[in-house]
BAGUSE-719878 format. One record per residue (C-alpha): x, z, y. Coordinates in steps of 0.05 Angstrom, whole numbers. Layout:
<mipa x="X" z="Z" y="Y"/>
...
// end
This chain:
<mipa x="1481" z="-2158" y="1650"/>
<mipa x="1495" z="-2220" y="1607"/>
<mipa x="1444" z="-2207" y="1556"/>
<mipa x="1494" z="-2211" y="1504"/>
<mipa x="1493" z="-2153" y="1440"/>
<mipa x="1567" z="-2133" y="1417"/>
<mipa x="1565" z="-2107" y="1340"/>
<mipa x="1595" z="-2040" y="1353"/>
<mipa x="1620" z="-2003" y="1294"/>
<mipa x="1575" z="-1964" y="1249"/>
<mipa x="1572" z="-1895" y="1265"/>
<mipa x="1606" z="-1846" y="1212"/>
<mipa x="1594" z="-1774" y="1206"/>
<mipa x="1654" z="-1728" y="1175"/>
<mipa x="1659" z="-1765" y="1100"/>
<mipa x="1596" z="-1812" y="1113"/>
<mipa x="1557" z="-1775" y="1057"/>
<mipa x="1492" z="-1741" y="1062"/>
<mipa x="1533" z="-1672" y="1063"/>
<mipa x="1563" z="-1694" y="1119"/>
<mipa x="1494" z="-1711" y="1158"/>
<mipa x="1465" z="-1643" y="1136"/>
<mipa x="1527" z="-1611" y="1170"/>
<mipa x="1526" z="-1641" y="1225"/>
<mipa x="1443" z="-1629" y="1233"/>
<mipa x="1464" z="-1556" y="1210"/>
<mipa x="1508" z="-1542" y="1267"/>
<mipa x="1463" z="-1576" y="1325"/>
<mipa x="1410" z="-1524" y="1304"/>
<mipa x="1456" z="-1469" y="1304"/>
<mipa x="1478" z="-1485" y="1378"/>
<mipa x="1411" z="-1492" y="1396"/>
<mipa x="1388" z="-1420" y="1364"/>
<mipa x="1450" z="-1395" y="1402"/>
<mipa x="1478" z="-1364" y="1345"/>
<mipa x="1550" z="-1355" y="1338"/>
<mipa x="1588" z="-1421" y="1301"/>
<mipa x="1644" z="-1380" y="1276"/>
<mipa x="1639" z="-1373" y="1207"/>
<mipa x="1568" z="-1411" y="1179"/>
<mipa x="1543" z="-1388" y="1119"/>
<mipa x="1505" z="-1427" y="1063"/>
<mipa x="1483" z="-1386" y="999"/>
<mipa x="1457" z="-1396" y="918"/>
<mipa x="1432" z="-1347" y="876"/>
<mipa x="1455" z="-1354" y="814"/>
<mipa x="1407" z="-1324" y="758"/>
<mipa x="1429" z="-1281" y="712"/>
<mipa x="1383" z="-1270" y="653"/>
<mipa x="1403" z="-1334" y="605"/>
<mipa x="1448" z="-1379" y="601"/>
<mipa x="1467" z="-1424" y="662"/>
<mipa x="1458" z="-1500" y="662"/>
<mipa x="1478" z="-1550" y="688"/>
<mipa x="1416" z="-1544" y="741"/>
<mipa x="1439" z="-1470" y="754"/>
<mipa x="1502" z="-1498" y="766"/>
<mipa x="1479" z="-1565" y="812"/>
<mipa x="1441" z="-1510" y="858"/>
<mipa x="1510" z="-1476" y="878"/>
<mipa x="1553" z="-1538" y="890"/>
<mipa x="1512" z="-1569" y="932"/>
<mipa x="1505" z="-1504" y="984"/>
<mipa x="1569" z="-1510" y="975"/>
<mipa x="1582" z="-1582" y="984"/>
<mipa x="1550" z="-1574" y="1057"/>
<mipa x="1588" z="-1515" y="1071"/>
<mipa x="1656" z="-1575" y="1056"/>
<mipa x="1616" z="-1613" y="1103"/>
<mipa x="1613" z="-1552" y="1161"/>
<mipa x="1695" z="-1550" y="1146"/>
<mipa x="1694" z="-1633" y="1162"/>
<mipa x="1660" z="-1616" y="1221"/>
<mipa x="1720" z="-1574" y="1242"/>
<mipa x="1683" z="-1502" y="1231"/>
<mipa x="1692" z="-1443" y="1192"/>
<mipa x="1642" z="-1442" y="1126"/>
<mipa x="1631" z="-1399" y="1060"/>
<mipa x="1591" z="-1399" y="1005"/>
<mipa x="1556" z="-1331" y="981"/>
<mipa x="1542" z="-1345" y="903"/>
<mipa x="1502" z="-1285" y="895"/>
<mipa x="1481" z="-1256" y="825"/>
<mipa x="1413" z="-1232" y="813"/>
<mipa x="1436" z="-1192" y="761"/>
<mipa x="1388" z="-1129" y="792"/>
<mipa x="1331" z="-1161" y="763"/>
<mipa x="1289" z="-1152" y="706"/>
<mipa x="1298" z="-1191" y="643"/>
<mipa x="1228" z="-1224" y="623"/>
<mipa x="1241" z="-1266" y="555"/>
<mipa x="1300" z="-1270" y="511"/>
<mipa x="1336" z="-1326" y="518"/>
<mipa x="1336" z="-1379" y="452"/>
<mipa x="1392" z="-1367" y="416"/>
<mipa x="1399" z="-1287" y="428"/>
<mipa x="1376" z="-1239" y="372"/>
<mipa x="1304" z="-1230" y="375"/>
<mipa x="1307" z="-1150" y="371"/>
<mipa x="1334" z="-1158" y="449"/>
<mipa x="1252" z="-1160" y="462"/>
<mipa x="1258" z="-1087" y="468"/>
<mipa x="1303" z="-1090" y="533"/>
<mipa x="1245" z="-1131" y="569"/>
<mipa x="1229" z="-1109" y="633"/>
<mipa x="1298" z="-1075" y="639"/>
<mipa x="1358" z="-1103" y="697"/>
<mipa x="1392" z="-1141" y="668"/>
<mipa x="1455" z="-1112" y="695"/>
<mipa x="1429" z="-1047" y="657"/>
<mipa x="1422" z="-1085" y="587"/>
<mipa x="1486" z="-1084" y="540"/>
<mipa x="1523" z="-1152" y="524"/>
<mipa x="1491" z="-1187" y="477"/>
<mipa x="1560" z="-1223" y="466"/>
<mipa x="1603" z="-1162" y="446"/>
<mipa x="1636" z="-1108" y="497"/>
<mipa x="1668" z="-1165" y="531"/>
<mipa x="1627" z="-1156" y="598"/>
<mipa x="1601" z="-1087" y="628"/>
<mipa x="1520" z="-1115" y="617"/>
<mipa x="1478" z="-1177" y="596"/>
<mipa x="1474" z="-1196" y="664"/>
<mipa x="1558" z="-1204" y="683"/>
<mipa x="1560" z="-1234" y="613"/>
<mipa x="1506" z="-1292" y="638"/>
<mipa x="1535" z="-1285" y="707"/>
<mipa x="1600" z="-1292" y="681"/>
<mipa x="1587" z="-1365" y="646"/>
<mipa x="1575" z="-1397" y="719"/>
<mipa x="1632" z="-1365" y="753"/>
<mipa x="1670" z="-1401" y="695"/>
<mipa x="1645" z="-1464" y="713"/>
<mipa x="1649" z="-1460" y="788"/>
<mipa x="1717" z="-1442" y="791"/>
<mipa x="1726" z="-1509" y="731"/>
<mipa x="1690" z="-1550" y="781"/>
<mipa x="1740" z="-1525" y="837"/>
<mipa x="1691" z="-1488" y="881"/>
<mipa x="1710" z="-1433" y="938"/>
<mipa x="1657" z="-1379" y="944"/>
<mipa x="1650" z="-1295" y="961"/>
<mipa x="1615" z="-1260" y="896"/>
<mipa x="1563" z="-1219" y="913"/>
<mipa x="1517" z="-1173" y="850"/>
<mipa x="1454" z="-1157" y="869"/>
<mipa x="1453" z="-1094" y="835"/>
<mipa x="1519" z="-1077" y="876"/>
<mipa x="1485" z="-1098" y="932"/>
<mipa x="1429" z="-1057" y="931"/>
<mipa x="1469" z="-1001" y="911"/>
<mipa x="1522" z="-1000" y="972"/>
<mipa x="1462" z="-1006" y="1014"/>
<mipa x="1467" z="-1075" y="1049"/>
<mipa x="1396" z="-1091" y="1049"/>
<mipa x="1374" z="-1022" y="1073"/>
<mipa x="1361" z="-1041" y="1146"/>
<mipa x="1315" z="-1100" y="1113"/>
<mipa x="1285" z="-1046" y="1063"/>
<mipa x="1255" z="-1007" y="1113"/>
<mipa x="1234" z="-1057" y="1164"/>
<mipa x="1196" z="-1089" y="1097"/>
<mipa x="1171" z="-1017" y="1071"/>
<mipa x="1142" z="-1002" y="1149"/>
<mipa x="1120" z="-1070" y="1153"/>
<mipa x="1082" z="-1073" y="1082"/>
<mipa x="1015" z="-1093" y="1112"/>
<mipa x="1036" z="-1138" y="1149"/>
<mipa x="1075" z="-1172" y="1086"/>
<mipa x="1024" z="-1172" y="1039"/>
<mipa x="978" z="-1205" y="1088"/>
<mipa x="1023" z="-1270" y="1105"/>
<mipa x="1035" z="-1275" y="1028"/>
<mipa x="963" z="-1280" y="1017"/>
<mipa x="959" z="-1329" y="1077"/>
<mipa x="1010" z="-1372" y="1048"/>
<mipa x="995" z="-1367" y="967"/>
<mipa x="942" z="-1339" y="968"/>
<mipa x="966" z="-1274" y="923"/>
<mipa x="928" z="-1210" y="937"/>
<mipa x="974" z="-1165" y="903"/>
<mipa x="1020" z="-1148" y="951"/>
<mipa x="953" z="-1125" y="997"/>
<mipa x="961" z="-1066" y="952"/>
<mipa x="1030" z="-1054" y="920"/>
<mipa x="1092" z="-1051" y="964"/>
<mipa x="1141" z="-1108" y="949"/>
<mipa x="1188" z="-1058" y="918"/>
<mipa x="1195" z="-1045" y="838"/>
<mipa x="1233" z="-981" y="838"/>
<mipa x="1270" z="-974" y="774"/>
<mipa x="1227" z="-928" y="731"/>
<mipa x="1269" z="-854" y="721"/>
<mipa x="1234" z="-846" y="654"/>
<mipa x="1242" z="-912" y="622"/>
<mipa x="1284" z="-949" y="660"/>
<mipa x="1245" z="-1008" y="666"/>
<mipa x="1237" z="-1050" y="736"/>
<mipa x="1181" z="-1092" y="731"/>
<mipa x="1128" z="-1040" y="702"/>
<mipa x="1134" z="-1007" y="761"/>
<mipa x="1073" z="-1007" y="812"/>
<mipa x="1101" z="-976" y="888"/>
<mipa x="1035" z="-960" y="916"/>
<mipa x="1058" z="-909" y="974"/>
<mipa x="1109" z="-912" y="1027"/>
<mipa x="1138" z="-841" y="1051"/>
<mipa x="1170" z="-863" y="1123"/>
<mipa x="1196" z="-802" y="1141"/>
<mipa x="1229" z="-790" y="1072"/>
<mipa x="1238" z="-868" y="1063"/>
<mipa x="1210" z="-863" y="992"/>
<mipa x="1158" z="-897" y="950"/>
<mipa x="1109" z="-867" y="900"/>
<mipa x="1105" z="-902" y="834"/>
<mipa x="1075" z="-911" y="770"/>
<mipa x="1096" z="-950" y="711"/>
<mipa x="1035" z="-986" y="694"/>
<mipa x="1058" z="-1035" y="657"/>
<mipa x="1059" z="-1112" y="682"/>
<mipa x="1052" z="-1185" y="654"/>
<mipa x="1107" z="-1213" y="644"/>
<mipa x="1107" z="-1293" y="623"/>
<mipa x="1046" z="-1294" y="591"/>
<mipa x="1055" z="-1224" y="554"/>
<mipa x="1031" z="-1153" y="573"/>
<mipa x="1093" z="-1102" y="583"/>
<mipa x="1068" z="-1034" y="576"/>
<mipa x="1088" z="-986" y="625"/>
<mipa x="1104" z="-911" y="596"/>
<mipa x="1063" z="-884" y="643"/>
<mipa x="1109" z="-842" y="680"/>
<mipa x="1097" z="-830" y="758"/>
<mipa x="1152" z="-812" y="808"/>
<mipa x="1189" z="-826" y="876"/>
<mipa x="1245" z="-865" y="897"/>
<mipa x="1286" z="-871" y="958"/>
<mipa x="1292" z="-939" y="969"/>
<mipa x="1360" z="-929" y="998"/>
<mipa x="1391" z="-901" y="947"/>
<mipa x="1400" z="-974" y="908"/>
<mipa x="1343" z="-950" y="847"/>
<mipa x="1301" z="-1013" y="852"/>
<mipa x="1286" z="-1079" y="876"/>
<mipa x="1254" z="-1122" y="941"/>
<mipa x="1203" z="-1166" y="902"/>
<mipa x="1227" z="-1240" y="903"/>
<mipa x="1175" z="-1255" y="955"/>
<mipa x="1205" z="-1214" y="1013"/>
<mipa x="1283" z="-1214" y="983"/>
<mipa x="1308" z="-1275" y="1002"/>
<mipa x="1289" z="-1263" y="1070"/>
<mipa x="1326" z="-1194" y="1073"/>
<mipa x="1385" z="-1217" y="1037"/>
<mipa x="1387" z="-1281" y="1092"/>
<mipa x="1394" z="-1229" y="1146"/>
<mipa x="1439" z="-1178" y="1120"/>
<mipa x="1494" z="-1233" y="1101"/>
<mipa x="1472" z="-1280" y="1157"/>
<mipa x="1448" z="-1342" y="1122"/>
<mipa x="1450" z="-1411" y="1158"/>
<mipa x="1436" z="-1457" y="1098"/>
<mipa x="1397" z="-1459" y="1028"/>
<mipa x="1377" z="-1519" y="985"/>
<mipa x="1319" z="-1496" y="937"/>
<mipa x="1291" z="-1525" y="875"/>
<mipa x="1225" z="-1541" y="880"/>
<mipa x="1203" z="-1490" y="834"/>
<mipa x="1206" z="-1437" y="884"/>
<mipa x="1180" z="-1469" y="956"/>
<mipa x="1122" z="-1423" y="950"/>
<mipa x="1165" z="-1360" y="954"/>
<mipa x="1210" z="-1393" y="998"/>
<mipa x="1153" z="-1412" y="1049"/>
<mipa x="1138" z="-1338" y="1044"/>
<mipa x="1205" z="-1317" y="1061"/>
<mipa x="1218" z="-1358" y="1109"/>
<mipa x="1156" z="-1330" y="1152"/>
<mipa x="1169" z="-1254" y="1130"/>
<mipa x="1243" z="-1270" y="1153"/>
<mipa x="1213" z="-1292" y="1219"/>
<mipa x="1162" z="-1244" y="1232"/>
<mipa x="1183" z="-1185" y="1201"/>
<mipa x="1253" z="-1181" y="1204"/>
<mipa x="1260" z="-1219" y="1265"/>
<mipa x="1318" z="-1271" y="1236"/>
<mipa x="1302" z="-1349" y="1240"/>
<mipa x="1315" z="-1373" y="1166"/>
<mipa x="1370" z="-1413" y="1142"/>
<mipa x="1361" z="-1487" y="1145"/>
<mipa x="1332" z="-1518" y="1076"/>
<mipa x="1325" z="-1582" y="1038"/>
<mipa x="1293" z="-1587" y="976"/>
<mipa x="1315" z="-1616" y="913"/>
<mipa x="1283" z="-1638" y="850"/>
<mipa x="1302" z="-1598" y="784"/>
<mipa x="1347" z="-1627" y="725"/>
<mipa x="1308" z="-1658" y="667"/>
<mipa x="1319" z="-1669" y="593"/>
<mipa x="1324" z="-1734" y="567"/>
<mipa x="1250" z="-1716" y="545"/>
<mipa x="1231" z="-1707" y="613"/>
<mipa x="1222" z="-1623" y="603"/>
<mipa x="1255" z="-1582" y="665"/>
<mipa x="1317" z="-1555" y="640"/>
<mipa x="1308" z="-1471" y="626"/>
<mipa x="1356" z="-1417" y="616"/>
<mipa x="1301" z="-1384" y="571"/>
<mipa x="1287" z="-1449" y="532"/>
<mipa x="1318" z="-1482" y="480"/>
<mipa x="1343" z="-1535" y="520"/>
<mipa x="1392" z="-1516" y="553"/>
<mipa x="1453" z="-1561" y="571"/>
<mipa x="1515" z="-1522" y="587"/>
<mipa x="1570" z="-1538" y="643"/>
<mipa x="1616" z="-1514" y="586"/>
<mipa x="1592" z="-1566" y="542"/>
<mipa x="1605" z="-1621" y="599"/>
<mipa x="1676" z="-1598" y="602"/>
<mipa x="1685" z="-1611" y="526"/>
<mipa x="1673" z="-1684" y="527"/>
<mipa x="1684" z="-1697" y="605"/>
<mipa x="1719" z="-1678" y="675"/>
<mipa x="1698" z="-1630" y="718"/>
<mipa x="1705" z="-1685" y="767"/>
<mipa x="1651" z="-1732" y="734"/>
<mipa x="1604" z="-1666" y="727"/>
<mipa x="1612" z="-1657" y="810"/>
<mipa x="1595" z="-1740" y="807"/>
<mipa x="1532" z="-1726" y="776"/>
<mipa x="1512" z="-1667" y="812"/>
<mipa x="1531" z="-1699" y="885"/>
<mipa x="1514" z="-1772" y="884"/>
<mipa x="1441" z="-1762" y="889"/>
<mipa x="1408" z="-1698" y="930"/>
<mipa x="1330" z="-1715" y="925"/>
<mipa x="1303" z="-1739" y="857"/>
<mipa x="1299" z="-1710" y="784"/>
<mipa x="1364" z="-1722" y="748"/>
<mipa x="1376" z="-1730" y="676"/>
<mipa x="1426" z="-1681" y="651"/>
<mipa x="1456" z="-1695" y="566"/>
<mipa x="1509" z="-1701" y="538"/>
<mipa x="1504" z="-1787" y="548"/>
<mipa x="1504" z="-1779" y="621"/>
<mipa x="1584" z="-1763" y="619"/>
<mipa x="1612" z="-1830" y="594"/>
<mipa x="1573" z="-1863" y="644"/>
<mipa x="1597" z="-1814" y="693"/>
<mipa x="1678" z="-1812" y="681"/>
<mipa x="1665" z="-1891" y="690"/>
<mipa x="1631" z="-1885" y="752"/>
<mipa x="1675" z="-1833" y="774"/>
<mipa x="1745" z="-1886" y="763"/>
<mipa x="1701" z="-1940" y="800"/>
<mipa x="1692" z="-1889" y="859"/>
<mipa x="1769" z="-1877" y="850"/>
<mipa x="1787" z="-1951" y="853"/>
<mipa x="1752" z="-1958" y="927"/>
<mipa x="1786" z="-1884" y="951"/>
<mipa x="1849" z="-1929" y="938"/>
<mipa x="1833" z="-1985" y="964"/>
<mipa x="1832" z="-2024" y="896"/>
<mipa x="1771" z="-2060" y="890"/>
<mipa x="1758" z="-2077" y="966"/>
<mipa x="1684" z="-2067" y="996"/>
<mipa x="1659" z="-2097" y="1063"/>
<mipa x="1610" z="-2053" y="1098"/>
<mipa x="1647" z="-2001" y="1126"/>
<mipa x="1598" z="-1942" y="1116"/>
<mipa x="1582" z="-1964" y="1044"/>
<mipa x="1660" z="-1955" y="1041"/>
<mipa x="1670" z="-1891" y="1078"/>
<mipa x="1611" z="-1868" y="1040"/>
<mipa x="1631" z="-1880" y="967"/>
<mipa x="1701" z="-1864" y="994"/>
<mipa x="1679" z="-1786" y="1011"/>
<mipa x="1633" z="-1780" y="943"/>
<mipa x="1701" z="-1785" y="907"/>
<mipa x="1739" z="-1733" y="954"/>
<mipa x="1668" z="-1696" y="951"/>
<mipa x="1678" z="-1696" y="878"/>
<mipa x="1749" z="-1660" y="879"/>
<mipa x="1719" z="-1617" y="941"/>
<mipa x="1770" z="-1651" y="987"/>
<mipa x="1825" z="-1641" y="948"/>
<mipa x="1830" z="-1704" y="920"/>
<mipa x="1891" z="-1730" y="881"/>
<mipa x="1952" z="-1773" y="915"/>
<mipa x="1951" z="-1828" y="866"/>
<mipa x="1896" z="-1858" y="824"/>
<mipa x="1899" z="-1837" y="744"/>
<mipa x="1900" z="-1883" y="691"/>
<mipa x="1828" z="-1919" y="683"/>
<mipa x="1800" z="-1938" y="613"/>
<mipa x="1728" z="-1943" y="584"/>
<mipa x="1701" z="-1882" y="557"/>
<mipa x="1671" z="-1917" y="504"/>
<mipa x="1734" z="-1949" y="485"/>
<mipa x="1773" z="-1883" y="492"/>
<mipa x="1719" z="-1854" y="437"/>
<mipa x="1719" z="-1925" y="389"/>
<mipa x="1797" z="-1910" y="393"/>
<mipa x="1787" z="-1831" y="374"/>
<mipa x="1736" z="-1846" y="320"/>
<mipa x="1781" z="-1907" y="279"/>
<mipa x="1853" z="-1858" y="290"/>
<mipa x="1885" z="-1836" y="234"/>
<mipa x="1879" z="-1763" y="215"/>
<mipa x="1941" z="-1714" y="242"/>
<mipa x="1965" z="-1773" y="288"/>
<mipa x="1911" z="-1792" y="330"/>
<mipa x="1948" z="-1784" y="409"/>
<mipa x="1996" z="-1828" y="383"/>
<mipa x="1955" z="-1882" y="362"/>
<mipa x="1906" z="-1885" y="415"/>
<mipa x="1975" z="-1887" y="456"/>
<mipa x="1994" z="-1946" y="421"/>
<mipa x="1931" z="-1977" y="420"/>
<mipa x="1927" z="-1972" y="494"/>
<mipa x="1994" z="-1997" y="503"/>
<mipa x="1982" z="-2058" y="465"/>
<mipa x="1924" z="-2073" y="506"/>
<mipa x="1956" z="-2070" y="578"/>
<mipa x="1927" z="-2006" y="598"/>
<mipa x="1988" z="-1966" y="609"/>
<mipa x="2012" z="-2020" y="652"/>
<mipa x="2015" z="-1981" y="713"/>
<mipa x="2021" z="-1907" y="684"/>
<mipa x="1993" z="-1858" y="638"/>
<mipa x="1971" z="-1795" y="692"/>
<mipa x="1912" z="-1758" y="668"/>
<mipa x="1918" z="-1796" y="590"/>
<mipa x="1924" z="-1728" y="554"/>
<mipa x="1856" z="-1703" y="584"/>
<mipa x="1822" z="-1774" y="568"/>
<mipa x="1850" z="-1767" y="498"/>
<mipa x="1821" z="-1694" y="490"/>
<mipa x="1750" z="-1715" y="513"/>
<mipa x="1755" z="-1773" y="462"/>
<mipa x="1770" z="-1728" y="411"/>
<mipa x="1724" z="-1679" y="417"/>
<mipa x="1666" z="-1722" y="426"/>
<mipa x="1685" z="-1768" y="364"/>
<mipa x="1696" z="-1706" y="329"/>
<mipa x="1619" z="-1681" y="344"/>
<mipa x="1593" z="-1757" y="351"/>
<mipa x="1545" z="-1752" y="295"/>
<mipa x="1515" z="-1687" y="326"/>
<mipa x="1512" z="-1708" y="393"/>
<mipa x="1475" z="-1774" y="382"/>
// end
């Protein structure tokens, strides 16, 4: 050997973006589970008791961003966006009449819109909103309701191995959380016949041969209030789609019965995903789906971002003032690490997102190869590899929005048209000038609001 080192070439997986690397370590541990690679499944749950943010939003593109990168890899992939619209609604949402308090405790897919007759329940309206924006942000996914779900009886095989296994549950949730309730109650809320309520229901006796519960609605805390029960007692069959799994054993049962290979989590829920992921193990006898954990979208005070809280910051209201495009940006750049999520993050973002552009084209030249073939897949990442054939006309945000704010009243395309022209911007085309003049528009139009 001569002792001399050759620089081979960097290696680059799929796109060269992080997706890409979780595919790739996605698939090696399905081969070595020996599970079949023919169609790998990644899932988000998308809540529906308030409005969806852009968090709510951030948790289904990225499942299904490294579902893209099993397709790279040359396998078959699908998201499962799956509505939790069986579950119980536990504070009104700001912004929704205050006399909905007296539908707390109730499913939400059993509460009427709030919004009108325009959806069957509260929980497709809410469910509804974030369907909207995935299919804006160009997202491919199967639907799934959790109240249908339960009700067509997918989850039965997991109901009973949970309901004959109940022991056994409550005593790995007390080993990893250290919860005693489940040592007790059965992790199932039937849906109380007199009432109708879910969560004031206490299952306290399983019925094998019958595969019913006994119940009684007690009555339950529910953030930080008491709910009062009516006191009714009964039995359910917990086949018959009339209840609930408790969210410490349903992930698991809902990762078998659809066959889940992949789930990013916020880090508001490890504990109950730690939970599942043994009860999924254990009880069901399914290994989990692979995980990574991300950090939750923040206010520009710092405050988590809630669908019950008043801060909520809307996809919808992204798409008034920005792309969809620039909102995939500022979901995908960055996996790990709180994010800021406002209304000022989107000039920033349609900037960053024609910078991104310029390299995909090979406009602004950069050196290291996997820097290149990494910023390179962020932007076809960003149209979920779809991206366009030819770049779009690039101008400033904040110049687009000066131009909006000083244009006369009734002709304002035209003159940030001419304005543009004058200054050597249409140069090489105008493609995608009408949607840059909307945004401009409707933020100068709201300016004083938004800042």
């Amino acid at each position: 050997m001569s002792g001399v080192r050759h620089n081979l070439p960097p290696e680059i997986i799929g796109r060269g973006t992080w997706y890409d690397k979780a595919a790739k370590e996605l698939i090696e541990r399905e081969r070595r589970l020996g599970r079949s690679l023919d169609l790998i499944r990644t899932e988000s749950g998308l809540g529906a008791s308030g409005f969806p943010h852009i968090g709510s939003l951030g948790d289904a593109l990225r499942n299904y961003a490294v579902a893209m990168g099993v397709q790279v890899q040359g396998y078959n992939s699908e998201l499962i966006a799956f509505s939790d619209d069986k579950d119980g609604l536990r504070k009104v949402p700001a912004g929704l009449p205050k006399d909905l308090e007296r539908w707390l405790g109730y499913p939400v897919s059993d509460i009427p819109d709030p919004m009108g007759d325009c959806h069957e329940s509260f929980g497709a309206h809410m469910t509804s909103l974030l369907l909207d924006a995935l299919d804006t942000c160009g997202a491919e996914y199967t639907f799934k309701s959790g109240a249908k779900v339960y009700e067509e009886g997918v989850l039965n095989d997991e109901i009973l191995a949970l309901m004959e296994n109940a022991e056994r549950v409550g005593e790995i949730i007390k080993e990893e959380i250290g919860q005693e309730k489940y040592l007790e109650a059965l992790p199932y809320f039937p849906v109380c016949e007199s009432c109708g309520r879910i969560y004031t229901t206490h299952a306290y006796k399983y019925l094998p041969e019958e595969h019913k519960v006994l119940y009684r609605c007690a009555g339950m805390e529910v953030k930080g209030r008491w709910l009062e029960g009516c006191g009714y007692e009964g039995e359910v069959d917990v086949l018959a789609g009339k209840g609930k799994l408790s969210w410490k054993v349903e992930f698991a049962a809902r990762w078998r019965a659809l066959d889940i290979r992949f789930e990013a989590y916020g880090k508001d829920i490890a504990d109950s995903v730690r939970v599942n992921d043994r009860i999924c193990r254990e009880i069901l006898g399914y290994e989990p789906p692979m995980h990574v954990q991300y950090e939750m979208f923040l206010d520009r005070g710092g405050k988590k971002i809630s669908k019950s809280a008043g801060n909520v910051f809307t996809p919808q209201v992204w798409f008034r003032y920005g792309s969809p495009q620039s909102l995939n940006l500022l979901i995908f750049k960055r996996f790990v690490g709180a994010k800021s999520g406002s209304v000022e993050d989107i000039p920033p973002h349609m900037d960053e997102l024609d910078d991104l552009e310029d390299v995909y084209f090979g406009r602004v030249k950069v050196k290291d190869p996997k820097e290149r073939a990494k910023l390179s897949g962020l932007y076809e990442y960003c149209w979920m590899l779809k991206p366009p054939e030819e770049p779009s006309v690039h101008i400033p945000y904040n110049l687009m929005t000066n131009l909006a704010m000083v244009a006369p009243k009734g002709a304002e395309a035209r003159f940030i048209r001419e304005k543009l022209r004058d200054y050597g911007y249409l140069d090489q085309g105008d493609r995608g000038l009408e949607d840059r003049i909307r945004y401009a528009l409707n933020w100068s139009g709201t300016s004083v609001r938004l800042a």
